[in-house]
ZAVEX-370067 format. One record per residue: residue in three letters; x, y, z of N, C-alpha, C in turn. Coordinates in steps of 0.2 Angstrom, whole numbers, padded with zeros to 4 digits, always signed. Example, Ala and Ser with C-alpha at 12.3 -4.5 7.8 and 13.67 -1.06 7.14 Angstrom:
<sites>
ALA+0066-0028+0039+0062-0022+0039+0066-0016+0039;SER+0064-0011+0035+0068-0005+0036+0064+0000+0039;
</sites>
This chain:
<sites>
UNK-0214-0260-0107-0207-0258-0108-0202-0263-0105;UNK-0199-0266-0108-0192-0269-0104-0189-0266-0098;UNK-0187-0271-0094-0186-0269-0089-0177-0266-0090;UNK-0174-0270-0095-0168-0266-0095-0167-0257-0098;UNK-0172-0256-0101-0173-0249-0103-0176-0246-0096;UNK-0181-0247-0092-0183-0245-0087-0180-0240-0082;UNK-0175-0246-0081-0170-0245-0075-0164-0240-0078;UNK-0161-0240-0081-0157-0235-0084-0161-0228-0084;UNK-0167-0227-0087-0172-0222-0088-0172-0219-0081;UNK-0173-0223-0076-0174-0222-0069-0167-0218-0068;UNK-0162-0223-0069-0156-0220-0064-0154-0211-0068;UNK-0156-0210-0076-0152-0204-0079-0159-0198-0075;UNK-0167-0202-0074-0170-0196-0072-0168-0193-0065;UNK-0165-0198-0058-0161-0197-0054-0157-0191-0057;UNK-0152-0193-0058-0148-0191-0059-0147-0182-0060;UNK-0153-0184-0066-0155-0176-0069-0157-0172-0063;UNK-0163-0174-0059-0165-0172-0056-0161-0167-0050;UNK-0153-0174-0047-0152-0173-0042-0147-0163-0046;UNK-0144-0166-0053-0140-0160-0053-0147-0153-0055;UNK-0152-0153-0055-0156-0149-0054-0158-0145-0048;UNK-0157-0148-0044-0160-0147-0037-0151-0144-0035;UNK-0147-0144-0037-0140-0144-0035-0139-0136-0039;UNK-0141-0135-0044-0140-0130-0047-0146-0124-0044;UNK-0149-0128-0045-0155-0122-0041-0155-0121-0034;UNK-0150-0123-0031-0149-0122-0023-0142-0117-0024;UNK-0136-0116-0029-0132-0114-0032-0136-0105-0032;UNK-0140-0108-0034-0145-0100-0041-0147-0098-0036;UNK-0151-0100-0028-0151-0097-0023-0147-0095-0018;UNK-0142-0097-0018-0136-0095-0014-0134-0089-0015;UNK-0135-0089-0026-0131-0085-0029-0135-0079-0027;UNK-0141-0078-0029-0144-0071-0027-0144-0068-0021;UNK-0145-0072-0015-0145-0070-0008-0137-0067-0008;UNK-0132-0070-0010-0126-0065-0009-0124-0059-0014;UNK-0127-0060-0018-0127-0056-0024-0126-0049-0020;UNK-0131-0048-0018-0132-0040-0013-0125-0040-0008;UNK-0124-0043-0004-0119-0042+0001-0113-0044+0000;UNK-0110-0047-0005-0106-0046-0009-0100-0040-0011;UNK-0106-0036-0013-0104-0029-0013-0101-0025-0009;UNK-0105-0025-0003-0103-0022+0001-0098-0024+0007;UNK-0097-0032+0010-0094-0034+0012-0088-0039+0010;UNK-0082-0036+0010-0076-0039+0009-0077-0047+0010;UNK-0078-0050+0017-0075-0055+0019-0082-0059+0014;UNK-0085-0059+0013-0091-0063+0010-0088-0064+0002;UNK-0087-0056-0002-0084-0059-0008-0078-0061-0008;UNK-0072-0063-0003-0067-0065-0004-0067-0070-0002;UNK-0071-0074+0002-0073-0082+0004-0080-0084+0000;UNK-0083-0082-0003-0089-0085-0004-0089-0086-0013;UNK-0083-0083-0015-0082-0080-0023-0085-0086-0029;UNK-0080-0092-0025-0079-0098-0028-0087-0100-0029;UNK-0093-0099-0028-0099-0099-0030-0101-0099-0037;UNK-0095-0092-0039-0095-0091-0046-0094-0096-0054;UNK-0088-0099-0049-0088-0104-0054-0090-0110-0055;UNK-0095-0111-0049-0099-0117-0051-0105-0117-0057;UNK-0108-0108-0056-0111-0107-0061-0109-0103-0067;UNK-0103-0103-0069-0099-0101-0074-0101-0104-0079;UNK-0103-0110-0079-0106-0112-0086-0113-0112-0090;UNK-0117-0108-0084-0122-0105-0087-0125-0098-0088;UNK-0116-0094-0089-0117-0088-0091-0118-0082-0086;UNK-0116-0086-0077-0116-0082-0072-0111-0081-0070;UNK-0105-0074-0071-0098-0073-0068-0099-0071-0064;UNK-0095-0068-0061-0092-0064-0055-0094-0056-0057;UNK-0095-0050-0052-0097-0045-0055-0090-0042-0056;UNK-0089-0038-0061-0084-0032-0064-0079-0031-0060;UNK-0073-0030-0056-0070-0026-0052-0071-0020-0053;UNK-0072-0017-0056-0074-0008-0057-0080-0009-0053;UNK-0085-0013-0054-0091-0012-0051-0092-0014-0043;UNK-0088-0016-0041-0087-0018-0035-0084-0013-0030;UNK-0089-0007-0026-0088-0003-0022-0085-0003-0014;UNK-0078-0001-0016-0076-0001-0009-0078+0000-0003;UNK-0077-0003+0002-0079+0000+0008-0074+0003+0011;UNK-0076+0007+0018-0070+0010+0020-0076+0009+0027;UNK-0071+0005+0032-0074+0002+0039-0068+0005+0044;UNK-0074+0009+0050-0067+0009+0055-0068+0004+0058;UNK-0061+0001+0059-0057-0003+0063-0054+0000+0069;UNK-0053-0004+0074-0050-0003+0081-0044-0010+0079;UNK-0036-0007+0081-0031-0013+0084-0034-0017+0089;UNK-0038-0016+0093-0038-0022+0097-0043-0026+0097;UNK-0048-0025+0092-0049-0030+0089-0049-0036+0085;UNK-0043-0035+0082-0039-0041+0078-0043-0044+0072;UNK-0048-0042+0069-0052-0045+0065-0048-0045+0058;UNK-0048-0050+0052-0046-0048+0047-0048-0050+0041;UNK-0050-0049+0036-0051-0051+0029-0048-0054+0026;UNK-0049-0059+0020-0044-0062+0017-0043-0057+0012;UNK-0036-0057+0010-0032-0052+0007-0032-0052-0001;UNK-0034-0058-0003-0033-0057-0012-0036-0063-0015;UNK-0038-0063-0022-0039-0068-0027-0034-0072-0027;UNK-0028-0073-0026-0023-0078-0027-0026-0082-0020;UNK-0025-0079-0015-0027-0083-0007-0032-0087-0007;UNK-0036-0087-0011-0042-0088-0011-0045-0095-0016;UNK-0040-0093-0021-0038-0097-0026-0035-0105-0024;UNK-0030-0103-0019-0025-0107-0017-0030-0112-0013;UNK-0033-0109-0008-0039-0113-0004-0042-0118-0008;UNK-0046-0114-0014-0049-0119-0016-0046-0125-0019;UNK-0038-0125-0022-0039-0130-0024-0034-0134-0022;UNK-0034-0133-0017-0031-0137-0009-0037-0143-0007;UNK-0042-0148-0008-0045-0152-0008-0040-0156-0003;UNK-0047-0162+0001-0045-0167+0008-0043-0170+0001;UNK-0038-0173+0004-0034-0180+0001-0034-0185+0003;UNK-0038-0184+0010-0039-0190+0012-0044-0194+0010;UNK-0050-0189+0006-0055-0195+0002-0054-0194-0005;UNK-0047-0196-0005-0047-0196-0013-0044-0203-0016;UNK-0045-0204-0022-0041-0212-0022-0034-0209-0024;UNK-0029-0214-0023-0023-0213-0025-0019-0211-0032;UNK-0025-0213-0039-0023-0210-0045-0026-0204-0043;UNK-0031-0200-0042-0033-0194-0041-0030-0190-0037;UNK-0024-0195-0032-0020-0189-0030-0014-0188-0032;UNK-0012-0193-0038-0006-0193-0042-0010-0187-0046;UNK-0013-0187-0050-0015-0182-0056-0014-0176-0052;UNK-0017-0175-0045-0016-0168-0041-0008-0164-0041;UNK-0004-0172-0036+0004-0170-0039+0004-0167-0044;UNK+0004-0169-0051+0008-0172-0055+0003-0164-0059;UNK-0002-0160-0058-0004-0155-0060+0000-0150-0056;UNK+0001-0150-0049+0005-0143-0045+0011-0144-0050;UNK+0015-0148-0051+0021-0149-0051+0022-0146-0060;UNK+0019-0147-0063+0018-0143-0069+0015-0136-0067;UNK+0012-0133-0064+0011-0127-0061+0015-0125-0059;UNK+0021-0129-0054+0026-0125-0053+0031-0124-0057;UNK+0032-0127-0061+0038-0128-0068+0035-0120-0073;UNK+0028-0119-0073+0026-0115-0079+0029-0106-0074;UNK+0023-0109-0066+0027-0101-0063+0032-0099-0063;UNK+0039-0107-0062+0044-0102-0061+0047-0101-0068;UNK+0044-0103-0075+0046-0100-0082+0045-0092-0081;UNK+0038-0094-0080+0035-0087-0081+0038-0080-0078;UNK+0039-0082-0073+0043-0076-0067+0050-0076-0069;UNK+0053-0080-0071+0061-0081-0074+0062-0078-0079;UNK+0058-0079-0082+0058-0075-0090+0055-0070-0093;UNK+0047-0068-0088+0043-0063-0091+0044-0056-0082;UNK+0046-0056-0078+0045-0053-0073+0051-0047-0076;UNK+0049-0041-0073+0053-0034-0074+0060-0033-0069;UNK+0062-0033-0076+0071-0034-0071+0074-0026-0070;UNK+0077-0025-0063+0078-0018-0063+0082-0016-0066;UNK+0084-0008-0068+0085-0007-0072+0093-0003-0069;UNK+0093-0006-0063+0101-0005-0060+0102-0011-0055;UNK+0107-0013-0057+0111-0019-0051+0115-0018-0046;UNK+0119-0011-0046+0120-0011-0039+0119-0007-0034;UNK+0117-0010-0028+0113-0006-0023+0118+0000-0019;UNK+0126+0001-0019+0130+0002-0015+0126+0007-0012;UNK+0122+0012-0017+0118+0018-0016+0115+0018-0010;UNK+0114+0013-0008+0109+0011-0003+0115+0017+0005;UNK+0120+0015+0005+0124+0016+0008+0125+0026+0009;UNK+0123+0027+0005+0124+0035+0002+0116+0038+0006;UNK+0110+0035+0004+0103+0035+0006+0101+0035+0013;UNK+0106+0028+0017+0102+0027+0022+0108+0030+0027;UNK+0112+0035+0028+0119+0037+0030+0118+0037+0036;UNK+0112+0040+0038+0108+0040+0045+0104+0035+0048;UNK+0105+0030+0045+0104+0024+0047+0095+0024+0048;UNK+0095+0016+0049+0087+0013+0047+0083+0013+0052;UNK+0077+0018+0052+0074+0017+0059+0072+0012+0061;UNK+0070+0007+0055+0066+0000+0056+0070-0004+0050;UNK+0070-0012+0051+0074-0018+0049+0067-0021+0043;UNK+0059-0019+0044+0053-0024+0041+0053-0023+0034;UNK+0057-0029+0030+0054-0030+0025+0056-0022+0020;UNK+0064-0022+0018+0066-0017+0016+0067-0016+0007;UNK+0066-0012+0003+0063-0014-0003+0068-0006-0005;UNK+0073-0004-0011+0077-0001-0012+0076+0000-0020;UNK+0075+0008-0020+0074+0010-0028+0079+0015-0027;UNK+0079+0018-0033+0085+0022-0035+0087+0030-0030;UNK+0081+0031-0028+0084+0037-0025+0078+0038-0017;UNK+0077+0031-0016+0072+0031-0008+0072+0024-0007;UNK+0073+0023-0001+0073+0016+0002+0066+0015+0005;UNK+0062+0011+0005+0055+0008+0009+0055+0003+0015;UNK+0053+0004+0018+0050-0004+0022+0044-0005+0024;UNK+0040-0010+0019+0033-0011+0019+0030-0015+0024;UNK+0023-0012+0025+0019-0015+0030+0015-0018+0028;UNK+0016-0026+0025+0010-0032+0022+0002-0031+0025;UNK+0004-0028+0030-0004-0032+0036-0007-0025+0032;UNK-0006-0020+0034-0008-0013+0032-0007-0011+0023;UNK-0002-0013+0020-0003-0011+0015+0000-0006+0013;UNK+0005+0000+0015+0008+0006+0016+0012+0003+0019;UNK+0015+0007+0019+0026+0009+0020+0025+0012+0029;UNK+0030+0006+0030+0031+0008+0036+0034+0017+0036;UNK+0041+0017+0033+0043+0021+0034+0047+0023+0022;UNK+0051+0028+0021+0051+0030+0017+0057+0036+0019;UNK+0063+0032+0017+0071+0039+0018+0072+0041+0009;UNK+0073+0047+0008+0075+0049+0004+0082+0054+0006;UNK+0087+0055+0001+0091+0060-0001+0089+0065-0008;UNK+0087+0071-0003+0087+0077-0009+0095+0078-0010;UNK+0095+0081-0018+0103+0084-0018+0099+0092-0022;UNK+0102+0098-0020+0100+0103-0022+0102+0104-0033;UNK+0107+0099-0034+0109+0100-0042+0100+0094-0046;UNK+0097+0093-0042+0094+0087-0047+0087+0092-0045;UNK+0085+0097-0042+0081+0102-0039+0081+0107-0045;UNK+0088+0109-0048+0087+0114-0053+0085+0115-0059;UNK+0085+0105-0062+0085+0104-0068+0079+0100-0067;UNK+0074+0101-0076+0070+0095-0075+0068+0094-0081;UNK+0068+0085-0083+0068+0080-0087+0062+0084-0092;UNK+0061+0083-0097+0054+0085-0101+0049+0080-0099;UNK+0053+0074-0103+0048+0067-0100+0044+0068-0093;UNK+0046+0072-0088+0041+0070-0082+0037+0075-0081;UNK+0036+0079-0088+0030+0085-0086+0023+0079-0087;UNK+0024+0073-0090+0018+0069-0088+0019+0063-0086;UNK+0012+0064-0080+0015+0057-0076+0009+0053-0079;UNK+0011+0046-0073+0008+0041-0075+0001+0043-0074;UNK-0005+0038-0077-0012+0041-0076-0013+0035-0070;UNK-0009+0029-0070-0011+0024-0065-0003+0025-0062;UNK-0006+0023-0052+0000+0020-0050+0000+0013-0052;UNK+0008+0013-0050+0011+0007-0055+0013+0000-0049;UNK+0011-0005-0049+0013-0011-0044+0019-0013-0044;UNK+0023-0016-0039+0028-0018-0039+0029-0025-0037;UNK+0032-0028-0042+0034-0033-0045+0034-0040-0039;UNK+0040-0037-0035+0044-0039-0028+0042-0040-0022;UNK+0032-0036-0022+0027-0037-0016+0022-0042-0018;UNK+0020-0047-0019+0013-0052-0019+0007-0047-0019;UNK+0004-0049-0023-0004-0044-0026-0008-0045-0019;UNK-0007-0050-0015-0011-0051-0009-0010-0046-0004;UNK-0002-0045-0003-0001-0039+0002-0001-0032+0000;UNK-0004-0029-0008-0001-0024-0011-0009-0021-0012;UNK-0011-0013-0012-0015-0012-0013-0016-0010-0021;UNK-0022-0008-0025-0023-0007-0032-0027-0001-0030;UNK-0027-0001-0038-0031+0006-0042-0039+0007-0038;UNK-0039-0001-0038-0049+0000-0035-0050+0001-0028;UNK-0045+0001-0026-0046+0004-0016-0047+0011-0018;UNK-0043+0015-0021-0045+0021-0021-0051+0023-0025;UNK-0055+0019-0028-0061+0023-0032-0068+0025-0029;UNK-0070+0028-0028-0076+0030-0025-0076+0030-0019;UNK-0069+0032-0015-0067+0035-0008-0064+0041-0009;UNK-0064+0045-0002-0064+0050+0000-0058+0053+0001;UNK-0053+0048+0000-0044+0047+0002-0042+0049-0006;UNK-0036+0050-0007-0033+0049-0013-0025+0045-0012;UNK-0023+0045-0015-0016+0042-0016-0011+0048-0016;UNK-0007+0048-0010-0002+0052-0009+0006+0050-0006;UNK+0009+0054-0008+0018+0051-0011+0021+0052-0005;UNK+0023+0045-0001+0029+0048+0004+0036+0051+0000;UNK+0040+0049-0004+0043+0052-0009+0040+0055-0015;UNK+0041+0063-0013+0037+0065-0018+0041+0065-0026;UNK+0036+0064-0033+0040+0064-0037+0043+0070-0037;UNK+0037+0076-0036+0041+0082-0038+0050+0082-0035;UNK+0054+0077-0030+0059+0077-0030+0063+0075-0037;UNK+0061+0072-0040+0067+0069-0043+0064+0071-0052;UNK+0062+0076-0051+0061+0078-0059+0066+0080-0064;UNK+0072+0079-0061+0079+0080-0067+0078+0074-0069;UNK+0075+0065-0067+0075+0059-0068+0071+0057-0070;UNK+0069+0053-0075+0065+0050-0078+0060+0045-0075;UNK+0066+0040-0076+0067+0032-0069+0066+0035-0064;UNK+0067+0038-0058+0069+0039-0052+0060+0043-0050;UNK+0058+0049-0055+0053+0050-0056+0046+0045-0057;UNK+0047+0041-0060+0042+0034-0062+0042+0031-0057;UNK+0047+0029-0052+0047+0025-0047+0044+0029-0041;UNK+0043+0035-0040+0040+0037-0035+0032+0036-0035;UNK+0030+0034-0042+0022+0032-0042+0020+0025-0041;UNK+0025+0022-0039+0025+0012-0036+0021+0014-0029;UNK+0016+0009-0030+0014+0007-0024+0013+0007-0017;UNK+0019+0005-0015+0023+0007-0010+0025+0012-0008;UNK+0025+0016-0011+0028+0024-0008+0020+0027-0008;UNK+0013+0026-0010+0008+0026-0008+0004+0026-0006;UNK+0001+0031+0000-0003+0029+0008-0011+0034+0004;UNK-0014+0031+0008-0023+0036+0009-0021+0040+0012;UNK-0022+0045+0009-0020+0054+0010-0028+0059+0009;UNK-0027+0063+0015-0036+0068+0015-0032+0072+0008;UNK-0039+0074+0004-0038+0078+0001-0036+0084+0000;UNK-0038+0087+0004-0039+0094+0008-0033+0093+0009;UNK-0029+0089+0014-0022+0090+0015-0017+0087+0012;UNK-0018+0084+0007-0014+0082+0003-0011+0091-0003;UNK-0017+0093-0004-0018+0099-0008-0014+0106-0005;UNK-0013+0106+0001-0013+0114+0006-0006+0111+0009;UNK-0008+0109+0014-0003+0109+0022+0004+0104+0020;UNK+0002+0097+0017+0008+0095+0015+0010+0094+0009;UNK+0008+0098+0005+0010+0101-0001+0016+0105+0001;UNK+0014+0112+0003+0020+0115+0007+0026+0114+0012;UNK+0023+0109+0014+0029+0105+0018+0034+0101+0015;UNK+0032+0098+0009+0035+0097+0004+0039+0101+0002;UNK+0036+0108-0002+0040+0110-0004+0044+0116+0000;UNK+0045+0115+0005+0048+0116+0010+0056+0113+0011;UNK+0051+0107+0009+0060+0100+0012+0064+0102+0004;UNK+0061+0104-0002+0065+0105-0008+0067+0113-0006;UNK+0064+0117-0006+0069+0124-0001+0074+0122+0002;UNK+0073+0118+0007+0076+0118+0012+0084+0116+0006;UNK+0085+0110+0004+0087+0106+0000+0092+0109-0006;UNK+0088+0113-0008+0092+0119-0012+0097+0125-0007;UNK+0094+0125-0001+0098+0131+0003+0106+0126+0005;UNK+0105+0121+0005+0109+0117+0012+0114+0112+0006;UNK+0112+0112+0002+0113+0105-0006+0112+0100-0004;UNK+0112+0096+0004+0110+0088+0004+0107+0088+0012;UNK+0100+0083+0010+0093+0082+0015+0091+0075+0015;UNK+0092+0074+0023+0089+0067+0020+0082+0066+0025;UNK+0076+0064+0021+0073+0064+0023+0066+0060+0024;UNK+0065+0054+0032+0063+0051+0033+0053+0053+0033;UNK+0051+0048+0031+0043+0051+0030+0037+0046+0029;UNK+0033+0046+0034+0028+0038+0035+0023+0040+0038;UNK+0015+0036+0040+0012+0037+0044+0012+0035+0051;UNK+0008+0036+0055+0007+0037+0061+0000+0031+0063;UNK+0000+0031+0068-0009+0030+0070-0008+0030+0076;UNK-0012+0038+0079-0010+0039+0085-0017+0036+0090;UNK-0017+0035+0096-0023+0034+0100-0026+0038+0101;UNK-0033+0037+0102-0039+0041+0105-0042+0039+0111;UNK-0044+0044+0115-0047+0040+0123-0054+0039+0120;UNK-0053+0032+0123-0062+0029+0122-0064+0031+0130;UNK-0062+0029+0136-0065+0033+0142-0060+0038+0146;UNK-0060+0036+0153-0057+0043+0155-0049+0040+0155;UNK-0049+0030+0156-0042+0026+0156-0040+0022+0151;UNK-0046+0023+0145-0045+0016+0141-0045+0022+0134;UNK-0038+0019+0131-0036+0021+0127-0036+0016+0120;UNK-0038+0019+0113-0039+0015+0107-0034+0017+0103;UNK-0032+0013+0096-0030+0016+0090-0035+0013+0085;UNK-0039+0021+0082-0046+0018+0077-0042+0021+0070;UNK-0043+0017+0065-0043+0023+0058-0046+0017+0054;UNK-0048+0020+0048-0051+0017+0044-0048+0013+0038;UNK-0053+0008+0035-0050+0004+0031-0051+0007+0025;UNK-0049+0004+0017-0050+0010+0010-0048+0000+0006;UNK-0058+0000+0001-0056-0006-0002-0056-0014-0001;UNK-0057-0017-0005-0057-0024-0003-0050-0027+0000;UNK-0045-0022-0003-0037-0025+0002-0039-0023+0008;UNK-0043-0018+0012-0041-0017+0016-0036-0012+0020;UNK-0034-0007+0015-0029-0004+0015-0027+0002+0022;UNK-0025+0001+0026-0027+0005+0032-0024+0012+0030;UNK-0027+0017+0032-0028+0026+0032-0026+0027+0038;UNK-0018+0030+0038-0015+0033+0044-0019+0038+0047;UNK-0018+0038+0055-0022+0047+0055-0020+0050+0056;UNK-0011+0051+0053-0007+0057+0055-0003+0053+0049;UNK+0004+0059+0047+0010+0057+0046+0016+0062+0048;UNK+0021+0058+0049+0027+0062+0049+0031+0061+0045;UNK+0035+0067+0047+0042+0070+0043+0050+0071+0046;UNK+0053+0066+0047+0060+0068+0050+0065+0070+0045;UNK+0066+0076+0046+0071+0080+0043+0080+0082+0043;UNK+0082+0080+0038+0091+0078+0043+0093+0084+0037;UNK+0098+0088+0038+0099+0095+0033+0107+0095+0036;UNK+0110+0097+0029+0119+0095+0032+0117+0103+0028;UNK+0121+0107+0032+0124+0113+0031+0129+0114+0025;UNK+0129+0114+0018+0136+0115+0014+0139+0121+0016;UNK+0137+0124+0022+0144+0130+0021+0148+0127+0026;UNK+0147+0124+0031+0150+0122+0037+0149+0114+0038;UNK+0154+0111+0042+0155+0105+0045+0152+0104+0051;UNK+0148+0107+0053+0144+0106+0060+0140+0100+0059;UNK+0137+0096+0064+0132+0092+0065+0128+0094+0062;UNK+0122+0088+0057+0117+0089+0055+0112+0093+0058;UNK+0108+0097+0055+0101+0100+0058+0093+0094+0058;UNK+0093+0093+0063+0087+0089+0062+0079+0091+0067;UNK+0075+0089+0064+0069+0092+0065+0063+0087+0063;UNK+0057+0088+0067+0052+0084+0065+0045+0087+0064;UNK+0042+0082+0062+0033+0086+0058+0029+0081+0060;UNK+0022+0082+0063+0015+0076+0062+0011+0081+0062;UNK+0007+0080+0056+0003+0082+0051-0004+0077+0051;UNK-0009+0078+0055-0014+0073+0055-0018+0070+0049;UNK-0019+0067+0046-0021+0065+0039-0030+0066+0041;UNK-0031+0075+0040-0038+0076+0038-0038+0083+0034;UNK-0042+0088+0036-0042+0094+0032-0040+0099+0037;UNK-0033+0101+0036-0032+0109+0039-0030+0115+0037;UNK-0032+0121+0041-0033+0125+0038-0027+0128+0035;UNK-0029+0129+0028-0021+0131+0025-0019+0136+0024;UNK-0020+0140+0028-0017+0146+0033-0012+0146+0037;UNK-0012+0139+0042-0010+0136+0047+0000+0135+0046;UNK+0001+0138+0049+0010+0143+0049+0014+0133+0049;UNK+0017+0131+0045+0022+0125+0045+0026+0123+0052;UNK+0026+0129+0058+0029+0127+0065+0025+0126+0068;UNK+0018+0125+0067+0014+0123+0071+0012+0117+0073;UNK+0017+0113+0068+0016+0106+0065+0024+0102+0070;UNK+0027+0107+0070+0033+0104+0072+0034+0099+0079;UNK+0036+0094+0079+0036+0089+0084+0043+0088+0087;UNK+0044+0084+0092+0049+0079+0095+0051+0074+0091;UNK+0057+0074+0089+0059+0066+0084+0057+0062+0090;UNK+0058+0063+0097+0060+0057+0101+0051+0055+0103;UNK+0046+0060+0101+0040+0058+0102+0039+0056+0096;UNK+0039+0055+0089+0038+0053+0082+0040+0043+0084;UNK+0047+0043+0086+0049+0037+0088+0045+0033+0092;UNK+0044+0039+0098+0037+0032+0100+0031+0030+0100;UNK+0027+0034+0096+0021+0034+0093+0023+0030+0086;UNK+0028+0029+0081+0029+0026+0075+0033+0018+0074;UNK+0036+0018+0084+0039+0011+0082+0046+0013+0079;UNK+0050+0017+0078+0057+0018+0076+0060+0022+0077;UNK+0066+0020+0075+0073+0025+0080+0076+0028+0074;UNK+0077+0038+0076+0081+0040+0072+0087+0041+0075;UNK+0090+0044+0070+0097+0047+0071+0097+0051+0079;UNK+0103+0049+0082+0103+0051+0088+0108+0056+0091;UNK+0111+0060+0083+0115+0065+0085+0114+0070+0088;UNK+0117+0076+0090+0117+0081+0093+0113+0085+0087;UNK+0108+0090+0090+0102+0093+0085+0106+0100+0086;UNK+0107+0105+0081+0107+0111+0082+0101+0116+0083;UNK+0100+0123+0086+0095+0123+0085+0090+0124+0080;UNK+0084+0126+0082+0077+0124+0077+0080+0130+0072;UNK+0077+0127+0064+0078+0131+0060+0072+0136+0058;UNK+0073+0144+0059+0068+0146+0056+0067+0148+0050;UNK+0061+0150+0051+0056+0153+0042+0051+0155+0042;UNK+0051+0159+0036+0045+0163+0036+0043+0160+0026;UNK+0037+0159+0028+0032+0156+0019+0029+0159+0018;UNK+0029+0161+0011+0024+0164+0007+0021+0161+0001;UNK+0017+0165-0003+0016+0161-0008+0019+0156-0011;UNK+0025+0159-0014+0028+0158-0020+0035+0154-0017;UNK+0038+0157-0012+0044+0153-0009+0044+0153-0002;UNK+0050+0150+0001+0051+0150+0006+0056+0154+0009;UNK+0059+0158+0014+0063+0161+0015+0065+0158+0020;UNK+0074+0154+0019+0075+0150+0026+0083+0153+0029;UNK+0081+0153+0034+0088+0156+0038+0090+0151+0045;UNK+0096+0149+0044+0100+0147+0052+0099+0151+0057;UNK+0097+0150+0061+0096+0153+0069+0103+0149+0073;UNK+0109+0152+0073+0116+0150+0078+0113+0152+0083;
</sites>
């Protein structure tokens, strides 16, 4: 056989061989992760890109439905973290050294972002959901009481938010009840949405999804509840965005602050205007006799942290008189309690809510505590002068 046929023959069985041996070290990689993938976030969020090297022989990535959240306790003072989303993750990979690149191969790189960023900011220019009111002044009306906290403030029609990126849940969440939007209610909102709805204005990296909550023991529960704003449509629909959404125990989502809710709307209709601030907590636990933690659990591949408490600061102006607001506070532990369990037994210090939450309320003069007595069906509320 000619040696000019030989050597070519030689260089393509090289060749073959080596992307054989390259693929089959791929195909064991891929099985050995295949299992703990599942299970641990930080492996399928940094190891994913696996996927597409063997994408073209009919091996993807598993389902996101099929991919079972975990729910890991965590300690703060550990500082461990996950990487946060497919976009982050994305962005790594196609971040290549440029140092061993040639110079046309790193014009093509330019010259591909640079079209990426021309296409993103069409897309978001022209296809992103534009709100459906432009002026904020309301803001002014909502936050009369001023803002416990400055992080990351985000304004919908009848609740202001300030989001917590790392954690994934609202820092804090102020509402204005008005007793007229209390007595009337929209048709449209006797059905709600079947999915909470994302928000536009938060990065899918810092924001949690539908799949944190599936095949966990938390459910999705409303610092502003819709049932406030059922004379409203809009206002209604935006109490199921994502951010007004924290991992809530079942059991006390159902009973203890159910009633508490419907308490703040009692309250609301007695008094015509409430304003009222509502977040979680994560309180500490003694690990020894001197060493104090704060543990709660994670929900999901975001990582979604589960408060292990929330509260409630309550501001109530009086419509028959001009005296100072009535203000009051609640922490409600986020697990199962008995829902027998009397609504003042929950009752707390604002100036102890402030410092277990990191934020300052209103710091007028309190009248005293209001009482009540609940029943089934309502609430019977009276001023104690």
């Amino acid at each position: 056989m000619p040696i000019y046929i030989i050597f070519p023959l030689i260089a393509v069985s090289g060749a073959v061989g080596f992307l054989i041996g390259a693929l089959a070290q791929q195909d064991i990689s891929y099985r050995k992760l295949n299992n703990t993938m599942v299970s641990d976030a930080y492996v399928y969020q940094s190891r994913r890109k696996i996927f597409k090297s063997l994408s073209f022989l009919g091996i993807t990535s598993p389902a996101p439905a099929a991919v079972q959240p975990t729910q890991n306790s965590v300690s703060t003072m550990s500082g461990s973290t996950f990487a946060g989303s497919e976009t982050e993750s994305s962005e790594i990979e196609s971040s290549p050294d440029t140092g061993s690149m040639s110079l046309f191969e790193q014009f093509i790189l330019w010259s591909r972002s640079q079209v990426n960023h021309v296409i993103m900011f069409m897309t978001f220019s022209i296809g992103a959901e534009q709100p459906q009111y432009k002026e904020i002044s309301h803001v002014a009306s909502i936050m009369k009481y001023g803002f416990p906290g400055m992080d990351e403030i985000h304004v919908y029609k009848n609740f202001v938010v300030s989001y917590d990126r790392r954690n994934r849940i609202a820092h804090w969440v102020c509402e204005h009840l008005k007793g007229e939007c209390l007595t009337y209610r929209d048709p449209q909102t006797l059905e709600k949405p079947n999915e909470y709805i994302p928000d536009a204005s938060i990065p899918t990296m810092f924001s949690a999804n539908m799949r944190d909550f599936r095949n966990s023991e938390w459910v999705g529960g409303h610092m502003a509840s819709p049932q406030n704003y059922k004379c409203d449509i809009a206002m209604f629909t935006e109490a199921y965005k994502f951010p007004n959404i924290v991992p809530i125990s079942r059991a006390l989502k159902n009973n203890v602050w159910l009633r508490l809710e419907h308490y703040v709307r009692e309250l609301a209709l007695k008094s015509g205007s409430v304003y009222v601030y509502t977040g979680p907590m994560f309180m500490p636990q003694r690990i020894t006799f001197r060493n104090w933690a704060i543990r709660h659990h994670v929900m999901g591949m975001n990582t979604v942290a589960v408060p292990t408490h929330f509260f409630k600061v309550i501001i109530s102006e009086h419509k028959q008189n001009d005296d100072l607001p009535f203000v009051e506070g609640y922490v409600v532990p986020n697990a199962e309690v008995d829902a027998e369990t009397d609504l003042r037994s929950f009752l707390a210090d604002v100036r102890d809510i402030e410092h277990f939450a990191g934020l300052k309320f209103f710091d007028g003069d309190q009248r005293k505590r209001l009482d009540f007595t609940s029943s089934d069906s309502s609430l019977d509320i009276e001023y104690v002068n």
